[in-house]
C-alpha positions as CSV (number, residue, x, y, z in Angstrom):
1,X,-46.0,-70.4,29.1
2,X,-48.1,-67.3,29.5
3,X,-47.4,-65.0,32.1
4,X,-49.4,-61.7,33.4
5,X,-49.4,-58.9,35.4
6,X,-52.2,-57.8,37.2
7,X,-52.2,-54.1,38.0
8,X,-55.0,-52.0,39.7
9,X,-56.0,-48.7,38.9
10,X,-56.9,-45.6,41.6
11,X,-58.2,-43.0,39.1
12,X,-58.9,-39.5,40.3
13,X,-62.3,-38.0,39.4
14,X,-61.0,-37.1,36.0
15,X,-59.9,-40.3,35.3
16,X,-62.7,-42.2,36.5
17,X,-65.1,-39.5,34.7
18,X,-63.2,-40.2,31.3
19,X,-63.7,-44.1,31.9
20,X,-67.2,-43.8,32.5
21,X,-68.0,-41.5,29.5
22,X,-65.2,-44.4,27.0
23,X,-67.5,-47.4,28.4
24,X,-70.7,-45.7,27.3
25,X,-69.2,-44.8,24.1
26,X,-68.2,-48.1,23.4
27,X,-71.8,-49.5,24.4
28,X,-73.2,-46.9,21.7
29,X,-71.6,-48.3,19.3
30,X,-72.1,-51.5,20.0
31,X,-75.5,-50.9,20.6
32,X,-75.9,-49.3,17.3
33,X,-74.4,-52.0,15.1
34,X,-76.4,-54.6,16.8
35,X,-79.7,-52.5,15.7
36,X,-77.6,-51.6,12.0
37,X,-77.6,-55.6,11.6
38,X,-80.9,-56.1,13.1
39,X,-82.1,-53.8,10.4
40,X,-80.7,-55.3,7.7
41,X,-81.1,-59.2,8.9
42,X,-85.2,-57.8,8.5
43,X,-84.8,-56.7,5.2
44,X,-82.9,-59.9,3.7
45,X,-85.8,-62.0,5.4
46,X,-88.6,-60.2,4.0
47,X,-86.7,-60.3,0.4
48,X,-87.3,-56.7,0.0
49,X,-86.7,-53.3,0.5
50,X,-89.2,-51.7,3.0
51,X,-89.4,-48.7,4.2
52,X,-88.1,-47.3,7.5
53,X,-89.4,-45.0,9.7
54,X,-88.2,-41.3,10.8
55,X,-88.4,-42.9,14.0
56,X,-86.1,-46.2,12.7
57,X,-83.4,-43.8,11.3
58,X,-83.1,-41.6,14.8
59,X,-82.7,-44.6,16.9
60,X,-79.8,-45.7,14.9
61,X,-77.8,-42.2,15.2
């Protein structure tokens, strides 16, 4: 049997600033694997290397 506890949170303003700023770090990098793979997925398909952009390279920092 499973059993949990469900617990809320009241976070000051420094709190609640650090969550905000964890989330969006975590949907950075999420974000930028998804467009790493993406990348890569294009370049198996075509069967060859191409070449990327300036532009290409910046959005995945």
């Amino acid at each position: 049997m499973l059993r949990s506890h469900k617990i809320a949170l009241q976070p000051n303003n420094k709190q609640s600033t650090y969550f905000a700023k964890a989330c969006g770090v975590a949907r950075f990098a999420f974000n930028w694997g998804l467009a790493d793979m993406n990348t890569t997925s294009r370049i198996k398909q075509n069967g060859r290397i191409e070449q990327l952009s300036i532009q290409d390279i910046c959005d995945l920092k």
